[in-house]
ZAKE-52840 format. One record per residue: chain; residue number from 1; x negated, y, z negated of N, C-alpha, C in turn. Coordinates in steps of 0.2 Angstrom, whole numbers, plus 5000, padded with zeros to 4 digits. Layout:
PT   chain   resi   n_east   n_north   n_up   ca_east   ca_north   ca_up   c_east   c_north   c_up
PT       A    NUM        X         Y      Z         X          Y       Z        X         Y      Z
...
//
This chain:
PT   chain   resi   n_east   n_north   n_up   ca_east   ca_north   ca_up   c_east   c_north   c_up
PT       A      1     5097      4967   5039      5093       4973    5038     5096      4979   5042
PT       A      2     5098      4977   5048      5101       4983    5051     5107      4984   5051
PT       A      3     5112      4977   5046      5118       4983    5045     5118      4986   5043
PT       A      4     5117      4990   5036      5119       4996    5033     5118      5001   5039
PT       A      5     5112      5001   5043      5111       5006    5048     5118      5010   5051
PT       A      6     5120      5002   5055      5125       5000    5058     5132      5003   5055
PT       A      7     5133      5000   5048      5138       5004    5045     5141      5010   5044
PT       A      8     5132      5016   5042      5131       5022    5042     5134      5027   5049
PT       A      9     5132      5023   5055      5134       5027    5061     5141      5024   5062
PT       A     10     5142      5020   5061      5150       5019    5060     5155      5023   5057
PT       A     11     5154      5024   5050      5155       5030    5045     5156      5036   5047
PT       A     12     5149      5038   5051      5152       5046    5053     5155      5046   5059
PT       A     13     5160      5040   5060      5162       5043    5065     5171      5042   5064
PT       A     14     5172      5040   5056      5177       5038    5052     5179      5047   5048
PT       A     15     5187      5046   5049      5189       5052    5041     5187      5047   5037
PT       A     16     5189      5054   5032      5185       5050    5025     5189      5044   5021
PT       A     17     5196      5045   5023      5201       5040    5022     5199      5032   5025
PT       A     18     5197      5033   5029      5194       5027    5033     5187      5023   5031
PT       A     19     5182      5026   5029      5178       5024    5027     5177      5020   5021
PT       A     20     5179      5022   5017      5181       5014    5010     5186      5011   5009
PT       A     21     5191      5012   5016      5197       5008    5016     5198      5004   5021
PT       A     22     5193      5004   5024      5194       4998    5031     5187      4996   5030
PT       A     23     5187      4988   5032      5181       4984    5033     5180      4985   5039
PT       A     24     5180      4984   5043      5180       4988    5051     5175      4992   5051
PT       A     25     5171      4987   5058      5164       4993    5058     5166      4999   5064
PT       A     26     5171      4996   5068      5173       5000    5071     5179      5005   5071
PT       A     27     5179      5011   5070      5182       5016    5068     5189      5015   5072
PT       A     28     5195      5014   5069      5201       5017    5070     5204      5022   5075
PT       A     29     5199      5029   5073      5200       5036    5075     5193      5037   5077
PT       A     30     5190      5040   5081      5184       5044    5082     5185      5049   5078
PT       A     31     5180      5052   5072      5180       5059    5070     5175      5061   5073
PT       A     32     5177      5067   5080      5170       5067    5079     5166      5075   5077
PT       A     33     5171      5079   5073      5173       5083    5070     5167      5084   5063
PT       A     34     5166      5076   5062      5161       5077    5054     5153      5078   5056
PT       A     35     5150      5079   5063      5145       5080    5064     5144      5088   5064
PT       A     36     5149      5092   5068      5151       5099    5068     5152      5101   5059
PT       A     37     5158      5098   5058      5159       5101    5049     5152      5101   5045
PT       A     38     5147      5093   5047      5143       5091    5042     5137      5096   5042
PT       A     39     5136      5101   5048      5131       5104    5049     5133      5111   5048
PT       A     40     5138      5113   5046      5140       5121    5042     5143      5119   5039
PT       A     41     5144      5113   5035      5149       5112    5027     5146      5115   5023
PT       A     42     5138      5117   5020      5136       5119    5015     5135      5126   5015
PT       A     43     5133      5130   5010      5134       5138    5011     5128      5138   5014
PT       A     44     5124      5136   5016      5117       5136    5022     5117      5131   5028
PT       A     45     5118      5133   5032      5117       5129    5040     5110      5124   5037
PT       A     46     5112      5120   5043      5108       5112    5042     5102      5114   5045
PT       A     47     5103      5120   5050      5097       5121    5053     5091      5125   5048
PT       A     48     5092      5128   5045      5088       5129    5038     5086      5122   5035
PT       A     49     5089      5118   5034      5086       5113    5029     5080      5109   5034
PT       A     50     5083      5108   5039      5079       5104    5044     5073      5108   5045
PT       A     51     5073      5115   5046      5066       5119    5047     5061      5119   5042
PT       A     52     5067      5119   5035      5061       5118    5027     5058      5109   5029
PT       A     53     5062      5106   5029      5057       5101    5031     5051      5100   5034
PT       A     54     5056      5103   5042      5049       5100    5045     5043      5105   5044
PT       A     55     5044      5111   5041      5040       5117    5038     5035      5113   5033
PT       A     56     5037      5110   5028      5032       5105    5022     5030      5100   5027
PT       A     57     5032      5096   5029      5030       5088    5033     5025      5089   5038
PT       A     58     5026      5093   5040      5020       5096    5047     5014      5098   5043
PT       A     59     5015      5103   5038      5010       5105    5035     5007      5099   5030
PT       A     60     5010      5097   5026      5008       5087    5024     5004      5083   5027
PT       A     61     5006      5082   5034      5001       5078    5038     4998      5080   5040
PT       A     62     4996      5086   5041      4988       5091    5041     4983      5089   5035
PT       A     63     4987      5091   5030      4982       5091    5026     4981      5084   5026
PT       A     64     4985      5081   5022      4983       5073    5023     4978      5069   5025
PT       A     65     4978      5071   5034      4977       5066    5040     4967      5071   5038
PT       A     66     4967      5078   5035      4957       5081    5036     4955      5081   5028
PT       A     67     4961      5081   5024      4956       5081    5015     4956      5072   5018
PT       A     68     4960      5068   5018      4957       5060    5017     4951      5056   5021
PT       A     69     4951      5061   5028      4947       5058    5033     4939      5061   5030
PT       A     70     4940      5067   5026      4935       5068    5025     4933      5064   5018
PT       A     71     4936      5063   5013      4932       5058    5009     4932      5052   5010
PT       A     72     4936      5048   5015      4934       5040    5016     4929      5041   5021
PT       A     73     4926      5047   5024      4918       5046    5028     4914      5049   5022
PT       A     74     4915      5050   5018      4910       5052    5011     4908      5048   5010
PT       A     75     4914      5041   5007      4914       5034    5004     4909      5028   5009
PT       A     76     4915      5031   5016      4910       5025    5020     4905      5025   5024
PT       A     77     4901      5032   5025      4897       5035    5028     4892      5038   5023
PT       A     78     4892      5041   5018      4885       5044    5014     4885      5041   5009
PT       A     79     4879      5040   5007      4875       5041    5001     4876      5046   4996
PT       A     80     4877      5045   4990      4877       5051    4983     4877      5047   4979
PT       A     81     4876      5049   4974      4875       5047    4966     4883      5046   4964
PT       A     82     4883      5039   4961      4891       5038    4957     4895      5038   4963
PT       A     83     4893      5037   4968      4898       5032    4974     4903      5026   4972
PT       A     84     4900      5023   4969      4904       5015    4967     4909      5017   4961
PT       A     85     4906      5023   4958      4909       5022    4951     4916      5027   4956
PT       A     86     4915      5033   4958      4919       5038    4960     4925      5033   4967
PT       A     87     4925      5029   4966      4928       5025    4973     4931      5021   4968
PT       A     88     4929      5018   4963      4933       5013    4957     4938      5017   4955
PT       A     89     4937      5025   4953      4942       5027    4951     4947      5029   4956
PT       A     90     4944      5030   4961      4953       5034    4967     4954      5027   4968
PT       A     91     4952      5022   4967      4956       5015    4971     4961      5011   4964
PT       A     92     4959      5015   4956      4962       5014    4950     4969      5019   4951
PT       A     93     4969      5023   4954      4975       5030    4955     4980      5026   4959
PT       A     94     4979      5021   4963      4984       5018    4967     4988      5013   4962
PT       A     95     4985      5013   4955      4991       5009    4952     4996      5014   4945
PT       A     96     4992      5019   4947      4996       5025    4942     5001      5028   4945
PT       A     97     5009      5026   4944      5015       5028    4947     5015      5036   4945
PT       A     98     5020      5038   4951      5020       5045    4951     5023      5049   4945
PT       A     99     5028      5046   4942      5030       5048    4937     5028      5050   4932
PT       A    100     5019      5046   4929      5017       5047    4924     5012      5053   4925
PT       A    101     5010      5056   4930      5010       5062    4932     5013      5068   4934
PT       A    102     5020      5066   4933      5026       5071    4936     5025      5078   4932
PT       A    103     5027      5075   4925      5025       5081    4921     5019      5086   4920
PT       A    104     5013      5082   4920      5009       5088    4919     5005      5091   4926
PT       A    105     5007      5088   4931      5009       5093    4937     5014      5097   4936
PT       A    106     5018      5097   4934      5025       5101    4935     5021      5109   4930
PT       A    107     5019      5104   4925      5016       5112    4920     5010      5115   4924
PT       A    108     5007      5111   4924      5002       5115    4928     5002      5118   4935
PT       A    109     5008      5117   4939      5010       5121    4943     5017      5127   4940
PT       A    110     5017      5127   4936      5021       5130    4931     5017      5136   4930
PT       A    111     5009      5133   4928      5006       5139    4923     5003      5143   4929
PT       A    112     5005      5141   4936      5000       5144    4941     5004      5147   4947
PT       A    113     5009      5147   4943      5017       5152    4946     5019      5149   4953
PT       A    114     5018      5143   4953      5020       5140    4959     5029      5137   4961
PT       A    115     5030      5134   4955      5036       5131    4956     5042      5137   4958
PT       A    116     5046      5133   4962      5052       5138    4966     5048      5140   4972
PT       A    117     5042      5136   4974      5039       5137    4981     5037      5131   4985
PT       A    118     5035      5132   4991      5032       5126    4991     5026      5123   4992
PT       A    119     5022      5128   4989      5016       5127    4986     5014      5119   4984
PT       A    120     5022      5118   4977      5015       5110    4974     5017      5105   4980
PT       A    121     5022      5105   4984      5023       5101    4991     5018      5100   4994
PT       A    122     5014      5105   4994      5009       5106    5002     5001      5105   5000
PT       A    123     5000      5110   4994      4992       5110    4993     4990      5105   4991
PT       A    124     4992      5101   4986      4990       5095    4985     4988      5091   4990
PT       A    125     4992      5092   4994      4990       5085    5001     4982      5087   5003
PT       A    126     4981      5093   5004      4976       5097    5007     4969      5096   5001
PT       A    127     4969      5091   4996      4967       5089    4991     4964      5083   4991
PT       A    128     4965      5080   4998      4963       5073    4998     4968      5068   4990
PT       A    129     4973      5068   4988      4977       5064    4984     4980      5060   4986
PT       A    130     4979      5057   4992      4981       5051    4994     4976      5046   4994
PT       A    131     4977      5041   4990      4971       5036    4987     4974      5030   4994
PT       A    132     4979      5030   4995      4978       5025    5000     4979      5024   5009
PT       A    133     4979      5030   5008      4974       5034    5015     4969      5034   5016
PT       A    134     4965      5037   5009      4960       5036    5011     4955      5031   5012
PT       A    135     4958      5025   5007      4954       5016    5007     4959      5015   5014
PT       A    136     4963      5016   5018      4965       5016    5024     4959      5015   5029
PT       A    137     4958      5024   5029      4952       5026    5031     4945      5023   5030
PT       A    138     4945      5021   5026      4935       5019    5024     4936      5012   5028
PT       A    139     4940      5006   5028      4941       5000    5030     4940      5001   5037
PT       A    140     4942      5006   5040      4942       5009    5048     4934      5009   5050
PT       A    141     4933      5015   5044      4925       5019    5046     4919      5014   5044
PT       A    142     4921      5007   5042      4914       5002    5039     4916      5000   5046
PT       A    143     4920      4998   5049      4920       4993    5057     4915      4999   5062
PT       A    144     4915      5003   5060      4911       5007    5067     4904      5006   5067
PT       A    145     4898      5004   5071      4894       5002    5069     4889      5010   5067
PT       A    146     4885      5008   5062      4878       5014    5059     4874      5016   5064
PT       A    147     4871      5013   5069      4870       5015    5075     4871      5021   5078
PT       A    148     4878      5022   5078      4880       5027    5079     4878      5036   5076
PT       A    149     4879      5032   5070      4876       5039    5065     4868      5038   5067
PT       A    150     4865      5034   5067      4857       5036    5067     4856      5036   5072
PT       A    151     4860      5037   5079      4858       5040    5085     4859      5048   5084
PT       A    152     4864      5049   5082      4865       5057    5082     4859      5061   5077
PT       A    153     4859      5057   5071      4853       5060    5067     4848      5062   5071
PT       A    154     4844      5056   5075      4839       5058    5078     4839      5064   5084
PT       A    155     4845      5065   5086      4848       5070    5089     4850      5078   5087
PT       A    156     4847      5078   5080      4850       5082    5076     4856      5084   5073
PT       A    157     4860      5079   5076      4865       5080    5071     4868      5079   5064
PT       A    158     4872      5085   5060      4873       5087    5052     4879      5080   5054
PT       A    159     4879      5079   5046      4885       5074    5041     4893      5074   5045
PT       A    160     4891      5084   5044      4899       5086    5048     4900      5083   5056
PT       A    161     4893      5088   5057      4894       5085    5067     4896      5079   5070
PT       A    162     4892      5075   5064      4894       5067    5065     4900      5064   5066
PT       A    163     4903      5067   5060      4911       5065    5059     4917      5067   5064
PT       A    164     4912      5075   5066      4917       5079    5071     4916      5075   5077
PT       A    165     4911      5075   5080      4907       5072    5086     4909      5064   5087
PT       A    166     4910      5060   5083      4909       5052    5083     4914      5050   5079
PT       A    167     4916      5050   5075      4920       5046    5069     4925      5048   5070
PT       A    168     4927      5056   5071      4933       5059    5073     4937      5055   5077
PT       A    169     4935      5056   5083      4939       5054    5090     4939      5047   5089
PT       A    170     4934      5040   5087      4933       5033    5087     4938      5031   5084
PT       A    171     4942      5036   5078      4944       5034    5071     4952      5035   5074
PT       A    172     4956      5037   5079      4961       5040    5080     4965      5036   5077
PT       A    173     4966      5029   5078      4972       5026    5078     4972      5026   5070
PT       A    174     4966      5024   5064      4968       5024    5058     4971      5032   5057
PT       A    175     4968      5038   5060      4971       5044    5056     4979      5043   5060
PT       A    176     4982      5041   5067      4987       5042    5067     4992      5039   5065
PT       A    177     4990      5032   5060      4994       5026    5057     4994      5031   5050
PT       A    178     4990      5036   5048      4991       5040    5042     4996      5045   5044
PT       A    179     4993      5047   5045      4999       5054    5050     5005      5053   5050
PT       A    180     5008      5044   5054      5016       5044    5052     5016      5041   5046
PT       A    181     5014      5036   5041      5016       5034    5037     5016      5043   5031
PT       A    182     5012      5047   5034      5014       5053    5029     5021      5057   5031
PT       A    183     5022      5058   5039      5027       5060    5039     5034      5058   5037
PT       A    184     5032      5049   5036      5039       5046    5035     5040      5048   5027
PT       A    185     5035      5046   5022      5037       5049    5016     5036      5056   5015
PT       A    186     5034      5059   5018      5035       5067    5015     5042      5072   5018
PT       A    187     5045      5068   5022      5051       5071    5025     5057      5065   5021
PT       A    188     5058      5060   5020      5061       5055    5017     5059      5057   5008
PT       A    189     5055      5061   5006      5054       5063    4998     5060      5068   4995
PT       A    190     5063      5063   4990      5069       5067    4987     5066      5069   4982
PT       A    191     5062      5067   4975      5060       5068    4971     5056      5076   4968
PT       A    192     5052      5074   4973      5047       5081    4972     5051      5086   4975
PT       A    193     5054      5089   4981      5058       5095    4981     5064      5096   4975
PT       A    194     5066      5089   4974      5073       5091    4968     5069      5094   4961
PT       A    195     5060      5092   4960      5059       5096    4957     5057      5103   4954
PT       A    196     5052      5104   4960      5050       5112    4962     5055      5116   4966
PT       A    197     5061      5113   4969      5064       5119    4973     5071      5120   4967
PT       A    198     5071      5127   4966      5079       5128    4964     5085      5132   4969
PT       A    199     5080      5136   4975      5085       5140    4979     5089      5137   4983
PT       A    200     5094      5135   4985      5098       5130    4991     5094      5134   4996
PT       A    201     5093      5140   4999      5089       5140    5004     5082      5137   5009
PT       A    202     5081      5136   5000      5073       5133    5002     5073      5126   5001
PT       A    203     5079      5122   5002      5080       5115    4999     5076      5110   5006
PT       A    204     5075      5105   5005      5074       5098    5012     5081      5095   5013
PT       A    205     5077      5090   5019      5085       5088    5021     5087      5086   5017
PT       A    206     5083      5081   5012      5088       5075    5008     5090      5077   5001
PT       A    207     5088      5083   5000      5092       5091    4994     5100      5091   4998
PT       A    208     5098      5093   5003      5105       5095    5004     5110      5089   5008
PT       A    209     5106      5084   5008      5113       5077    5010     5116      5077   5002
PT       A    210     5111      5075   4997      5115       5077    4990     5120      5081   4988
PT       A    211     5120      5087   4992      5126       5095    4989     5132      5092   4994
PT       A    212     5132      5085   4998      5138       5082    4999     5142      5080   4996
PT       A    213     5142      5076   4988      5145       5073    4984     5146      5078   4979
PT       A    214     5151      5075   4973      5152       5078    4967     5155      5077   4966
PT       A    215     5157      5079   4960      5156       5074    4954     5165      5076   4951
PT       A    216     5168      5080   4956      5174       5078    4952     5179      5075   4959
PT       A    217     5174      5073   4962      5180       5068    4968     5180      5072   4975
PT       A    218     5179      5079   4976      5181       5081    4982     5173      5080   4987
PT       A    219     5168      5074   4986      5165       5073    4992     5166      5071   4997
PT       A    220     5161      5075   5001      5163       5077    5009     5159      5069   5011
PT       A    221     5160      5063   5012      5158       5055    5016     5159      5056   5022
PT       A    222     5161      5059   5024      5160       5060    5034     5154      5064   5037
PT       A    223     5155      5068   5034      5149       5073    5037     5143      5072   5034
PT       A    224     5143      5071   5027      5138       5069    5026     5133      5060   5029
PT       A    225     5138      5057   5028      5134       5052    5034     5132      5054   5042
PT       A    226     5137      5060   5043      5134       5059    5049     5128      5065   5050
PT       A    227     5128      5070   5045      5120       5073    5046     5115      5068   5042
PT       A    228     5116      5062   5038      5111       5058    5038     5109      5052   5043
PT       A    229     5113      5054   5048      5111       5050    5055     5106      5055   5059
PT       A    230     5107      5062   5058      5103       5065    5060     5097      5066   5057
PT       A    231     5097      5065   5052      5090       5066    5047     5086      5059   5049
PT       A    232     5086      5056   5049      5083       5048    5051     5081      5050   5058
PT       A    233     5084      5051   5061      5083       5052    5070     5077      5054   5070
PT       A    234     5072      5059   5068      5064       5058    5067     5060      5055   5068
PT       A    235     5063      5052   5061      5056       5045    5057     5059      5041   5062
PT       A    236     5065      5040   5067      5064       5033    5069     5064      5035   5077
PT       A    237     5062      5041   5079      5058       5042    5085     5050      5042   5084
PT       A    238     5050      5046   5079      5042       5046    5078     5040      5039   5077
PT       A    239     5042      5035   5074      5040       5028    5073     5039      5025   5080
PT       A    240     5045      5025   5086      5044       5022    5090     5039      5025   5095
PT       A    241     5040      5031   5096      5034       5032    5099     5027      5030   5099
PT       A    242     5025      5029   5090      5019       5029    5088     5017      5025   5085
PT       A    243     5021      5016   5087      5022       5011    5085     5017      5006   5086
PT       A    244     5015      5008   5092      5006       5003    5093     5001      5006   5091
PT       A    245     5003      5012   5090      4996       5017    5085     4997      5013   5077
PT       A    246     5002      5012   5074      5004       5011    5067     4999      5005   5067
PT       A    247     5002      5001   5073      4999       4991    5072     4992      4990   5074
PT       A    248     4990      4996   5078      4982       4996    5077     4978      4998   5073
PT       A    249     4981      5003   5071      4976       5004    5065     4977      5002   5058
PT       A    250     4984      4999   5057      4982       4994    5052     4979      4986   5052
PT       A    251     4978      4987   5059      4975       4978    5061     4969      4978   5058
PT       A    252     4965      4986   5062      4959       4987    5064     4954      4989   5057
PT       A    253     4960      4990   5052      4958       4994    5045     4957      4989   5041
PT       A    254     4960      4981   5044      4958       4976    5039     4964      4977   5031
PT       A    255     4971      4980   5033      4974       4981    5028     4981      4975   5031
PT       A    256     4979      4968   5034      4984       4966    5038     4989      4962   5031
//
């Protein structure tokens, strides 16, 4: 599991001659030249691509971590009419691959002059459309006892109070085990910016480790392995920091 890792950080420290021609995990020559090159090789500095990033992914686990938390207290906390049915269907959404919806989001961000923004990247989240965040979140919010809620009621507290006042803060470790699992797929997502972005400007990180290859032979394999050692360094901080938040609240969530 962790050679390829292993491989990769070997690589960028290989010329390009070196890396598909020696089995050797340890480089002949130190380049260390393809980290400098890798991060002004492309007609936009890296530093653009990293700030379009983390510009979507910051604003992703926003939304994410308040539209979801707010409908899995809907689901596990109030009463409404067609509850069970409206819960059959978000929990039916989690076997509808994203492709078979590609296109007519594409048009209908299309007809709402979105596309070449990052609009269909961002709003959606802030939509609650994550079907398994939110059943994340409802698994969490059944374990908290009703007591709770029918102390504050008597106290006079609204639906919202409750959720802000009690459920919020109780609930941390399930929103922050959503919060990274959002940031890891929304910053690691190739598909949907290769969609909606066309400007190299506006691209993410994993648009422009792509503009390292081509197709008639002159790719750049040094630099580009080694800004994709930077592009990882993220998700595998964020992850270790927020490692025993991840293991709690999946334990806690009943999704073990």
């Amino acid at each position: 599991m962790i050679y390829p890792l292993i491989w990769m950080i070997s690589a960028s420290f290989k010329p390009d001659n070196q890396i598909f021609g020696s089995l050797s995990l340890w480089p002949q020559t130190f380049d260390w030249d393809n980290y400098g090159q890798g991060w002004n090789a492309l007609s936009v500095s890296f530093t653009r691509f990293f700030l379009n990033s983390t510009f979507v992914t910051v604003l992703s686990v926003i939304g994410n971590v308040i539209s979801c938390s707010f409908a899995a207290y809907a689901f596990a906390r109030l009463e409404f009419t067609g509850k069970n049915m409206w819960f059959a269907l978000m929990m039916m959404t989690l076997m509808v691959p994203y492709h078979v919806v590609l296109i007519p989001q594409y048009l209908l961000f299309l007809n709402l002059g979105w596309v070449n923004t990052y609009l269909p990247l961002i709003v959606p989240k802030f939509l609650a459309g994550e079907a398994f965040f939110i059943f994340l979140m409802i698994q969490f919010f059944r374990q908290l006892p009703r007591e709770l809620d029918e102390a504050a009621m008597i106290d006079g507290c609204s639906p919202f109070k409750i959720y802000w006042a009690i459920i919020m803060p109780l609930s941390l470790p399930a929103m922050a085990t959503a919060a990274i699992f959002s940031f890891i797929w929304t910053w690691e997502d190739f598909l949907g910016p290769l969609v909606y972005l066309n400007k190299v400007e506006d691209y993410t990180v994993p648009l422009a480790l792509r503009m390292f290859l081509s197709q008639d032979g002159a790719s750049q394999y040094g630099p580009m392995f080694a800004m994709s050692i930077l592009s990882i360094l993220p998700i595998f901080l964020f992850f270790i920091i927020f490692q025993r938040l991840i293991i709690r609240g999946i334990a806690m969530s009943g999704l073990k």
